[in-house]
N, C-alpha and C positions, 0 to 999 in steps of 0.2 A: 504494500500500500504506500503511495506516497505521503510525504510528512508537510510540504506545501507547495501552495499553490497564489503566486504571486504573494501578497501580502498574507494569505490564511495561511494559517498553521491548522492541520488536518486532523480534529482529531479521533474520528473514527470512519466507518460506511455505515452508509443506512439501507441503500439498497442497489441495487444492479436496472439500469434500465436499457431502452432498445438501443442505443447509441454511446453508452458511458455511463459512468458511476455517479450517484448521489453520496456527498459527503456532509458529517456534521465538523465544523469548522469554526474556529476561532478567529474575529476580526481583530487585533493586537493594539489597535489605535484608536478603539474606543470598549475594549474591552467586552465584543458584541460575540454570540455565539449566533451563526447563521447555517443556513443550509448550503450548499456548490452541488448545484448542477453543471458535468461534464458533459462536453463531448469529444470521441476522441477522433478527431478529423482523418487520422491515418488509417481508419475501416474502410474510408469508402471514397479513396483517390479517385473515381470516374466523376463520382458526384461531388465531391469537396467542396465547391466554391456551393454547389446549391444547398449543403447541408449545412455549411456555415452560415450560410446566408441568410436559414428559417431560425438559427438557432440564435441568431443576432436579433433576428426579427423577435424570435417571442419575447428578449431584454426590452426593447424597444416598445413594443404593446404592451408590456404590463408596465413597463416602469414610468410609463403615461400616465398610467390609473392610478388613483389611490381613493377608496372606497373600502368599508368592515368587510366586505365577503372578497378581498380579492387579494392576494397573496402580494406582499410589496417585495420589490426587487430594488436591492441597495447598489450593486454593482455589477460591471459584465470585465472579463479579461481572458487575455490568451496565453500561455504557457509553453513553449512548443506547440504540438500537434494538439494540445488542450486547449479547448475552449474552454469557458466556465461561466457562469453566471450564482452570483450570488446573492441569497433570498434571504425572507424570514423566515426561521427556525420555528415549527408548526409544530406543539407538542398535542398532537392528538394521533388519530386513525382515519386511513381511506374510507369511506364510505362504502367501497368494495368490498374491505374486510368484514366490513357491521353487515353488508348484505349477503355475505355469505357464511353466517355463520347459522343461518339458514330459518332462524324465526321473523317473522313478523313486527316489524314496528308498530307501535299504536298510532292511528289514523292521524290524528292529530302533532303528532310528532314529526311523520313524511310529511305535513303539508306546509309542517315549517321549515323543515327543510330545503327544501325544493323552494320555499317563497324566499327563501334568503339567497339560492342561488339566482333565481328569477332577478333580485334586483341588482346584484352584483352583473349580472348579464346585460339589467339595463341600463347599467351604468357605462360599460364598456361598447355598448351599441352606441350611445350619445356621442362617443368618441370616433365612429364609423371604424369600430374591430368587431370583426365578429369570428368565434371563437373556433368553432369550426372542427371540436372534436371534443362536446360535452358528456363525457360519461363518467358512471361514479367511481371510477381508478383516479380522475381529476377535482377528486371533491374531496377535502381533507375537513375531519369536523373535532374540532377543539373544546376549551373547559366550556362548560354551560350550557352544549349545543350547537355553539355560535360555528359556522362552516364558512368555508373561504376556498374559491375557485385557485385551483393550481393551472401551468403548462399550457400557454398559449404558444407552443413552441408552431401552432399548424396557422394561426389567426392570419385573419386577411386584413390591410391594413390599404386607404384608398394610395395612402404614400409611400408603398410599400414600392422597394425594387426587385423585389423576389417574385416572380410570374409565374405561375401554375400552367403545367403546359396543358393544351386542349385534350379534353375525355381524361385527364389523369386525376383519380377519385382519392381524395384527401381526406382522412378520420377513420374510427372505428365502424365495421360494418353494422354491428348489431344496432346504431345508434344513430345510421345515416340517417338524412332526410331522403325524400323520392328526389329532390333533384337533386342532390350531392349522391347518388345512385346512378344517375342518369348524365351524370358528370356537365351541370349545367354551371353558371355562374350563383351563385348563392348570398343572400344578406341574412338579414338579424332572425328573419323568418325558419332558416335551418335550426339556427341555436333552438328556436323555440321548438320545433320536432323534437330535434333529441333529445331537450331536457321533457318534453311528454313522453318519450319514450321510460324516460328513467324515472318518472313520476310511476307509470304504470309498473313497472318493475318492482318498485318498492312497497305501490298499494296490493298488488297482486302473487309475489313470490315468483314471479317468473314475465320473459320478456314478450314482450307482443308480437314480436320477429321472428320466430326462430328457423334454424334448419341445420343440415349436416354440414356445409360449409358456407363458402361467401358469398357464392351463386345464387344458394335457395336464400337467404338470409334477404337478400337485392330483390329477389321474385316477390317475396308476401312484402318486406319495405313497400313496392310500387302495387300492389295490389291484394292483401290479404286484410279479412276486416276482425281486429282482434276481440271477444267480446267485453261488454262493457265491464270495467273491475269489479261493480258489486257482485257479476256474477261468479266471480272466483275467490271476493272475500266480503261475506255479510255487512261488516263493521264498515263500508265506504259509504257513505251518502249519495242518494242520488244528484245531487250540486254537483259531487267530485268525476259522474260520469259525464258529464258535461263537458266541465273544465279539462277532461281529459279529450274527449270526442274533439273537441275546438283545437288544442294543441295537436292534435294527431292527424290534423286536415289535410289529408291530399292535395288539396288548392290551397297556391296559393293565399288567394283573396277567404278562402273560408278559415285559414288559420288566425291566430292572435297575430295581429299588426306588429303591436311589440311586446316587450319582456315585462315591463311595467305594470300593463293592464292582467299580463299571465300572473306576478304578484300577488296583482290587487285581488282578483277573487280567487286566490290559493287563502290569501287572509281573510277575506270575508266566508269561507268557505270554512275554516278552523273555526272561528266564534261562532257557528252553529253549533261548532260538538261541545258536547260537556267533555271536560279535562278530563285525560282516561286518568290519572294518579299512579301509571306505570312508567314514565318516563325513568332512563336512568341516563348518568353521564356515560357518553357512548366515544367521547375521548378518550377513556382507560383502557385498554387490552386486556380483555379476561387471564386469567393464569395461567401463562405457560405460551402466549401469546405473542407473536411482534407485529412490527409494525411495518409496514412494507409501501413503501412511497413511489409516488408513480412512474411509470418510466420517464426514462431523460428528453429523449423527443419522438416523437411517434409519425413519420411524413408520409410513411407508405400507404395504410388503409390496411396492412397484413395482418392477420392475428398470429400473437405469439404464441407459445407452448401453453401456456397458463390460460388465455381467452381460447384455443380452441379446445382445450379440456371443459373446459368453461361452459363454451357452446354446446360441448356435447352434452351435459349430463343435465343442460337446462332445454334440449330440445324437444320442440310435439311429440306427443304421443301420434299422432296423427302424421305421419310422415307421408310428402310427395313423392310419386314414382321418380325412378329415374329415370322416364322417359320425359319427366318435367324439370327435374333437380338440375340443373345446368344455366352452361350462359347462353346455349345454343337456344335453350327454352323459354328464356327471359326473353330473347332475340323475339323467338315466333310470336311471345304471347304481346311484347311493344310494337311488333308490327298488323295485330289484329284492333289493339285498343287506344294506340297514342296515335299524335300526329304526324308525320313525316319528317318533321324537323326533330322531335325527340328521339326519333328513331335512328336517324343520321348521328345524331348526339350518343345514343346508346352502345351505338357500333364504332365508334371511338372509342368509348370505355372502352369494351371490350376484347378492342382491335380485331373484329371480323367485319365480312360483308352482311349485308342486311339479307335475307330469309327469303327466298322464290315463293311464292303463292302454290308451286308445284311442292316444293319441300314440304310446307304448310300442311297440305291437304295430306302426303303420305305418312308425315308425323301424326296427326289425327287415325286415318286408317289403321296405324299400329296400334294406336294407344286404343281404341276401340276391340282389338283383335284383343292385346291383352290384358283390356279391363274386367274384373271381378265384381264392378259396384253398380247400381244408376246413379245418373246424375242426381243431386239432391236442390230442393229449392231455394235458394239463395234466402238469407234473416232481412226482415225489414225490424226497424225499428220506428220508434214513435218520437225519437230525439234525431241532433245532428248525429248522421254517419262516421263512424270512426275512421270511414276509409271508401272516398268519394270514387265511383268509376270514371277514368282518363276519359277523355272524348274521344269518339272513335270518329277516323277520317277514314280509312279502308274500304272498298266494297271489290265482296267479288265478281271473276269476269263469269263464273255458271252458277249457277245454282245450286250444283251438288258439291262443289267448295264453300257456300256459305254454308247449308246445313251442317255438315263435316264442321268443320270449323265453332258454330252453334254448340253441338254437339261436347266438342273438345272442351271447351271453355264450360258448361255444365261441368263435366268431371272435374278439370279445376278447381273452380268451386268448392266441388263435394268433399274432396280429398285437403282443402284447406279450413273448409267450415267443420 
């Protein structure tokens, strides 16, 4: 282990992340104990100048902000092949850790949570950053409850010099938005997804996305409608199916505008409930516990060792064929329901050609040949949709390619509902 690090003196590891070490660290000149995020530039010589370049950036976004939910950043410097940036020292727990120890927070407790990152979020929106990779590995919660947004290492910034090249999809999958999926340009509206996404996660025990890898995870993201939370945990309010359904908007225009308003009735949504009297300090680590801080910079979208374990053992019971599970599939199903230009958008991600109408129809044929199920009738609901249908631009040139087609998209459906 090294002993320093420009001016710090090093004096422990706290954790290992995707790009370098997190270190607890000693400031000498004011006698301050902080945290150093590294990175170690000599991993990834092709990309250098671009990995150094987010990891200046995220200095640079946070150390803009200064707001209670949002981790202050006192210094950046380079050491050799080390980069480093140096933070406030967070004597608390990941929110990951608290949510995978695998009980249930009391309602009232997630919703203040989540309203504390909500305005730390809309705090850093006012500044035209948006975050761009909010999940609860990035959510650190200290004495009293009080939580404070980490790793802006991926944030977009309108001054930024760092370019995201076109279709190249930025954050975690399980947490994307449909257009950070579809690798579109994104604003403050993405944060708002994925922090519904982690809302629902924490009211319900489990994510509204799931699948066996990246592929299926991107498929129900842009089209699966998860059900509403009360139906998988009594104790939610029906206010909080709302609040969730609005954050989880497919559209644009039908999501929360900003982070603020998401806030505001997360808190008018909590003084409905009577105080459960079970909160505890969730900063401690039970015994025998550590503490495990987020990775260093995270720019790929890849899940690591740890989130794909992760994924698996939190995915449906309900599993898509693999005649669906793919990018080939996601392809077919954004060229039956998006619009031409998302579809061009898509195939960029993905770096394939867009899908034949011929391909289409024989993909259907098979899946038909070896389907087990009927189609089942898609859930209406008597609220907003948790998960609005794309506008379909597509028609077929016969007849027996729409039905087919028709057809297909029932079994989707069935096999996701």
């Amino acid at each position: 282990m090294i002993s320093q690090l420009g001016r710090y003196e090093v004096l422990g590891e706290l954790g290992q992340g995707a790009m370098g070490v997190v270190y607890k660290a000693k400031d000498p000149l004011i006698d301050r104990v902080v945290a150093i995020k590294t990175i170690n530039l000599g991993l990834a010589m092709d990309e250098k100048e671009e990995y150094e370049g987010r990891f200046y950036q995220e200095a640079k976004a946070a150390g803009r902000l200064n707001h209670p939910n949002i981790v202050t950043i006192y210094d950046v410097g380079k050491s050799g092949d080390v980069a480093y940036i140096a933070m406030e020292f967070l004597e608390g727990r990941e929110l990951r850790d608290i949510m995978n120890e695998g009980e249930l927070l009391p309602v009232d407790q997630v919703l203040n949570i989540v309203a504390q990152v909500a305005e730390g979020l809309a705090y850093a929106h006012e500044y035209d950053i948006v975050h761009r990779d909010v999940k609860p590995s990035n959510i650190m919660v200290i004495r009293n409850g009080h939580v404070k947004i980490t790793d802006f290492g991926i944030a977009r910034m309108a001054s930024s010099s760092v370019r995201t090249q076109t279709g190249m999809v930025l954050g975690s999958p399980k947490y994307m938005s449909p257009e950070q999926v579809m690798g579109k340009s994104i604003d403050q509206r993405s944060d708002i997804f994925s922090l519904g996404v982690m809302l629902y996660e924490m009211l319900t025990g489990q994510a509204p996305f799931n699948g066996e890898n990246v592929n299926a995870i991107m498929y129900q993201t842009l089209n699966a409608v998860p059900p509403p939370p009360n139906m998988l945990n009594p104790a939610v309010p029906e206010m909080a199916n709302f609040i969730v359904a609005k954050a989880l908007a497919k559209g644009l225009e039908d999501r929360y505008q900003n982070a603020k308003d998401f806030a505001v009735d997360l808190r008018n949504c909590r003084d409905t409930l009577p105080r459960s009297g079970q909160q505890v300090d969730l900063s401690k680590s039970p015994v025998g516990g550590e503490k495990k801080l987020p990775d260093a910079i995270d720019i790929t979208g890849r899940m690591g060792a740890d989130e794909e374990e992760e994924e698996a053992k939190s995915a449906s019971h309900v599993r898509l064929s693999k005649a669906f599970d793919s990018a080939v599939a996601t392809m077919r199903l954004a060229a039956l329901t998006a619009t031409s230009e998302d579809v061009d958008e898509l195939s960029k991600t993905f770096n394939m050609g867009r899908p034949s109408a011929e391909s289409i129809n024989q993909a259907g044929q098979a899946a038909l040949a070896a389907g087990s199920v009927s189609p089942a009738q898609p859930r209406h609901t008597t609220h907003q949709s948790l998960a609005e249908p794309l506008t379909q631009s597509r028609g077929g040139n016969l007849l027996v390619v729409i039905i087919v087609l028709m057809v297909l998209l029932g079994i989707i459906l069935y096999f996701v509902f």
